[in-house]
C-alpha positions in Angstrom: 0.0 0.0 0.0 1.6 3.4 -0.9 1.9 6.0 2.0 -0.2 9.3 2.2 2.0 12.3 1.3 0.2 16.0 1.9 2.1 19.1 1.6 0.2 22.4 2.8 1.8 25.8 2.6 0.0 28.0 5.2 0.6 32.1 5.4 1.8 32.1 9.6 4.8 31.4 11.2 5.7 27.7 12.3 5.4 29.0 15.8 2.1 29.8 15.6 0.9 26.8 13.5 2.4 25.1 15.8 -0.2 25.7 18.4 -3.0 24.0 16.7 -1.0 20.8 16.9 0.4 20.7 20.5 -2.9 22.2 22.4 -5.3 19.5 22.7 -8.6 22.1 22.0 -6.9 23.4 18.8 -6.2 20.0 17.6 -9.4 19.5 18.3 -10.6 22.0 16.4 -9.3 20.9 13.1 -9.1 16.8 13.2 -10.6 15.5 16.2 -12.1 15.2 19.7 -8.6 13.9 21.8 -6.7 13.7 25.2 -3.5 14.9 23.8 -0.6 15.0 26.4 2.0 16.8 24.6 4.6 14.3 26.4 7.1 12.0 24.1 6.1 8.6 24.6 2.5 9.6 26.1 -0.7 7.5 25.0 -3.9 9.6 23.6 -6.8 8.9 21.9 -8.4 11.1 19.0 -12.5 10.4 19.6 -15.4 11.2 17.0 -18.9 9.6 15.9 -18.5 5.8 15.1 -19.0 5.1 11.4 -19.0 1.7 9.2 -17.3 -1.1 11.5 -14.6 2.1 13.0 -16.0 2.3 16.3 -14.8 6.0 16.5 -11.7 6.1 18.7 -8.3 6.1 16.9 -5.4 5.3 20.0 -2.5 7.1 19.5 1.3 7.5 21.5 3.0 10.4 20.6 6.8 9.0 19.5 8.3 12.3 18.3 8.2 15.5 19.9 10.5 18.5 18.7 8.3 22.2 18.8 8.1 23.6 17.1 9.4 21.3 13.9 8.2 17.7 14.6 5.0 15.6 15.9 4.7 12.2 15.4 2.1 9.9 16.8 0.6 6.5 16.0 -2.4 6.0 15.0 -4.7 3.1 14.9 -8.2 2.2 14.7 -10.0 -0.9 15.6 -10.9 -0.9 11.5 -7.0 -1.3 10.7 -5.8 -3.0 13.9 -2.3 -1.9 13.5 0.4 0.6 14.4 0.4 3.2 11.5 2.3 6.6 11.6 1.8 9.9 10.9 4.5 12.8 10.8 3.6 16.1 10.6 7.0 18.5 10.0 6.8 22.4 9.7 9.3 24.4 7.8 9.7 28.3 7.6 9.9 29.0 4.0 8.6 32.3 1.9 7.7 34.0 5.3 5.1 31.1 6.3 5.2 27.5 6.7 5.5 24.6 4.5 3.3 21.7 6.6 4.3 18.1 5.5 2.5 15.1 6.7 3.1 11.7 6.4 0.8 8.5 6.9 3.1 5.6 6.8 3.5 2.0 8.2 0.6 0.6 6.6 2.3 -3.2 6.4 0.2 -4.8 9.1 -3.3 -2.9 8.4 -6.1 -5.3 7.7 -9.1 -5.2 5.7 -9.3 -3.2 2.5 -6.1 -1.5 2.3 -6.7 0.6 -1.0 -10.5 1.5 0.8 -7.8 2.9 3.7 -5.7 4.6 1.6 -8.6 6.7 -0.1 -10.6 7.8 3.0 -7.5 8.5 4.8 -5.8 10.9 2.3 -9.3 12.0 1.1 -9.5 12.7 5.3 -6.2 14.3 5.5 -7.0 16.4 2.7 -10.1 17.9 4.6 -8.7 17.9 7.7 -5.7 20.1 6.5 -8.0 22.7 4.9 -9.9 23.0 8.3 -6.1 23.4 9.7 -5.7 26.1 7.1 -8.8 28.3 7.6 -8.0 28.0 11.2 -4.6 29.1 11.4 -5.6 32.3 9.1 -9.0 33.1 11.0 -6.8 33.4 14.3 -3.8 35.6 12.7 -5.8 37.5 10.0 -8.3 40.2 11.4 -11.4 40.5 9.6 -13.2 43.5 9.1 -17.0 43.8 9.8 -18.9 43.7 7.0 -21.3 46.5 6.4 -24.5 45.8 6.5 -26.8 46.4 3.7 -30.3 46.5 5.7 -32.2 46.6 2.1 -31.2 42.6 1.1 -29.9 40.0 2.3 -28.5 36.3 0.9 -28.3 33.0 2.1 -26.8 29.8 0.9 -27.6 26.6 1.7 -26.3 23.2 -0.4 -28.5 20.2 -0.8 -28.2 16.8 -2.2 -31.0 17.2 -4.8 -30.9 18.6 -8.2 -31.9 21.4 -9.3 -34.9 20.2 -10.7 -36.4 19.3 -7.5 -35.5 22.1 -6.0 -37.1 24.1 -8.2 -40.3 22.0 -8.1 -40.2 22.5 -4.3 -40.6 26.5 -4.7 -42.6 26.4 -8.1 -45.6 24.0 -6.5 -48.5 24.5 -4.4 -47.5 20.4 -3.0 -43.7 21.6 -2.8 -44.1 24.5 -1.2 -46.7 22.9 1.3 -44.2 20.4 1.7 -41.8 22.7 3.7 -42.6 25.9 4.1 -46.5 26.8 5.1 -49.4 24.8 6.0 -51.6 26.0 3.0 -50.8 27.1 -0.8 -53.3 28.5 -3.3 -51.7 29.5 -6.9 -54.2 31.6 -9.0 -53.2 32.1 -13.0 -53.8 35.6 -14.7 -57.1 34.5 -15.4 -57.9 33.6 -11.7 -57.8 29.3 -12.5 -56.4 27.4 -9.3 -53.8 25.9 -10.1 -52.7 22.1 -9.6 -51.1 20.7 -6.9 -48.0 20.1 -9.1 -48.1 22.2 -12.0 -45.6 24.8 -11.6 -46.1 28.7 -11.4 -45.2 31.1 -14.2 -44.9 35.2 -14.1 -47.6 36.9 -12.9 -49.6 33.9 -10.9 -51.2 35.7 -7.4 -50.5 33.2 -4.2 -52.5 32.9 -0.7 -50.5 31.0 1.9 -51.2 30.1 5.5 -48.8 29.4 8.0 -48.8 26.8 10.5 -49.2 29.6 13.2 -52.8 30.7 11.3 -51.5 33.7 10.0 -52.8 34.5 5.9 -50.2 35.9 3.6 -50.5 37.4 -0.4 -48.3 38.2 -2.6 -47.1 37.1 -6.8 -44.6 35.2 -8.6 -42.8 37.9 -10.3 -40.1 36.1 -12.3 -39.8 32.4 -13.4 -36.8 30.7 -15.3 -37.8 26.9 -15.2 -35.0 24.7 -13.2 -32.9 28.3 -12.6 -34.4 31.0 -10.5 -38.0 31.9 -9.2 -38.9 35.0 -7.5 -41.8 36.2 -5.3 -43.0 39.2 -3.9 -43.1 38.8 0.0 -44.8 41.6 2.0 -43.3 44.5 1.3 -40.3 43.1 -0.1 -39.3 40.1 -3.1 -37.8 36.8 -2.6 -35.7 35.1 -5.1 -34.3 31.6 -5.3 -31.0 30.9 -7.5 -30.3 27.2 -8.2 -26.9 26.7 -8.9 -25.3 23.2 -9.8 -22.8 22.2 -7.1 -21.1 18.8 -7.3 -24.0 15.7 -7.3 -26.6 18.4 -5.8 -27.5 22.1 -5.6 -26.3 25.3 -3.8 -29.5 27.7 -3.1 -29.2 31.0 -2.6 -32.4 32.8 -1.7 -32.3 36.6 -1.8 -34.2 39.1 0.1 -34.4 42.6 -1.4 -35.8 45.8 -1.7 -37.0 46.2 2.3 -37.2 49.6 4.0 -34.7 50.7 5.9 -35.5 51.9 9.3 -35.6 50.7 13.1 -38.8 48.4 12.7 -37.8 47.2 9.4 -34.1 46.2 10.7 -35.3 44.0 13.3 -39.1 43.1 12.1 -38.7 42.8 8.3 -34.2 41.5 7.9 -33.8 40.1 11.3 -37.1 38.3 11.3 -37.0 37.4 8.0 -33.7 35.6 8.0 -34.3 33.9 10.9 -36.9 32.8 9.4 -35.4 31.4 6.0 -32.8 29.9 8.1 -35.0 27.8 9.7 -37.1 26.7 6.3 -33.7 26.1 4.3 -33.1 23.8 7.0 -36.3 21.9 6.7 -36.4 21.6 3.3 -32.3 20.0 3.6 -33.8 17.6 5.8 -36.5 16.9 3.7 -34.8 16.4 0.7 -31.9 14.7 2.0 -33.5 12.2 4.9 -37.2 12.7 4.1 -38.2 14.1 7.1 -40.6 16.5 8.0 -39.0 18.6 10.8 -41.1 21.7 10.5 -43.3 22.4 14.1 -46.8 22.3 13.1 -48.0 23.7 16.4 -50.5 26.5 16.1 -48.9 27.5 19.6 -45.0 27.3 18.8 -44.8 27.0 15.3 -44.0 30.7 14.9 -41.0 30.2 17.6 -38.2 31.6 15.2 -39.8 34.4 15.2 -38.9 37.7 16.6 -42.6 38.4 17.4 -42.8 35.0 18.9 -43.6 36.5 22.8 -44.4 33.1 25.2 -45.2 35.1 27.8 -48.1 37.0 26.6 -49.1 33.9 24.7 -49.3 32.2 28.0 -47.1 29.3 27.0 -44.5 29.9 30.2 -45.0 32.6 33.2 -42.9 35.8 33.7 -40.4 33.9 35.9 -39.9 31.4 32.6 -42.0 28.8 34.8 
């Protein structure tokens, strides 16, 4: 079986990469859950969700320990049942550091060595970019971004195509199956439309939430299996479908909102809350067919910044 080779340049000082390998929540961080002692010759375990026939604990002994140059540990899972090694070595170079790591000692692995090989280095490789984005986030500051109280975007990838997607935002049976409890679609003419035939420009809407509450609005724009758009109160909605690897990453829009103290917190506060928590059902829909939505006419409306359990009586002042 060949050994894993990764190279990483990363834009910090060996010192300070350094840290996200010898401090137990760092290294957390980016690989794994672990009891690190940073001791030569010190046993450790790195710990996550089981998966397959892995029963999610890799033990570990750290055999090499030179900071801020050298870690080496073993590492084996009850999947390989041997001894492997990695090596992780930094190098100053170009005013960063040049991270090499090395997964060797695969001799006495058993099981399906190439199977190994690939979600190991296919692992590394992951786990190195979380390493990356790490290292930068702590020595690069970031500005706050302004804020543009008119608009808003989210994004939100999903193991569907774009197809069903678009179905999902384009029928009265898609849309009722994760956003709102009730979906009427009127034509031009002012013909209800079917379940599952799909909106085009200019078609009126009545929804109902699950909270009761009765809401109007049209479909302004429609580009089939692409981009849909809404009006939505006093504002417009629109949902881009771009490809992204086997699935789809949405972006949904908000635009054109007032704004002004009650719009900032009522109208883009609320409101991305609010798609937040629908882009997360609809995921979960499409991607484990389940309905997570709460139907409650008492709670549904939780995500809400008018959501008030007091006055609704759900809990007493003290939260009792």
């Amino acid at each position: 079986m060949n050994n894993i080779r990764k190279e990483l340049f990363i834009n910090a000082q060996p010192e300070v990469v350094w840290r996200h390998l010898e401090d137990p929540e760092l290294l957390a961080g980016w690989l794994m859950r672990n009891n690190l002692r940073a001791e030569k010759g010190a046993d450790f375990q790195f710990m996550q969700q089981p998966s397959g026939n892995w029963d999610g604990t890799i033990q570990s002994r750290l055999v090499e320990f030179d900071p801020p140059h050298r870690m080496a540990f073993t590492w084996n899972a009850n999947s390989i049942c041997a001894d492997t090694l990695v090596t992780i070595d930094l190098e100053a170079k170009d005013g960063g550091t040049m991270l090499l790591l090395l997964h060797t000692n695969w001799e006495g692995a058993v099981g399906d060595l190439d199977r190994h090989y690939q979600s190991h280095s296919q692992g590394w490789e992951d786990h190195l970019s979380v390493l990356e984005k790490q290292v930068l986030g702590e020595t690069c500051a970031r500005p706050s971004p302004a804020i543009d109280w008119s608009r808003f975007s989210l994004f939100v990838a999903i193991n569907a195509s774009p197809e069903r997607l678009f179905d999902a935002w384009t029928t009265s049976s898609g849309l009722e199956s994760f956003f709102v409890d009730m979906m009427a679609i009127y034509d031009r003419e002012g013909r209800l439309l079917d379940a599952s035939e799909r909106v085009m420009p200019g078609c009126r809407y009545v929804w109902r939430w699950d909270s009761g509450a009765l809401a109007r609005g049209a479909f302004v724009a429609v580009d089939p299996g692409r981009q849909v758009s809404f009006t939505f109160g006093d504002s417009k909605v629109s949902i881009t479908l771009h490809p992204h690897k086997a699935g789809t990453l949405l972006e949904l829009s908000q635009f054109d909102m007032a704004d002004d103290e009650h719009n900032r917190m009522h109208v883009h506060t609320n409101c991305r809350a609010a798609w937040v928590y629908f882009l997360t059902v609809l995921k979960t829909l499409l991607e484990q067919g389940l309905d997570s939505r709460d139907r409650s006419r008492e709670t549904a409306g939780s995500f809400s910044t008018y959501f008030d359990p007091i006055a609704s009586g759900l809990i007493g002042k003290g939260g009792e």
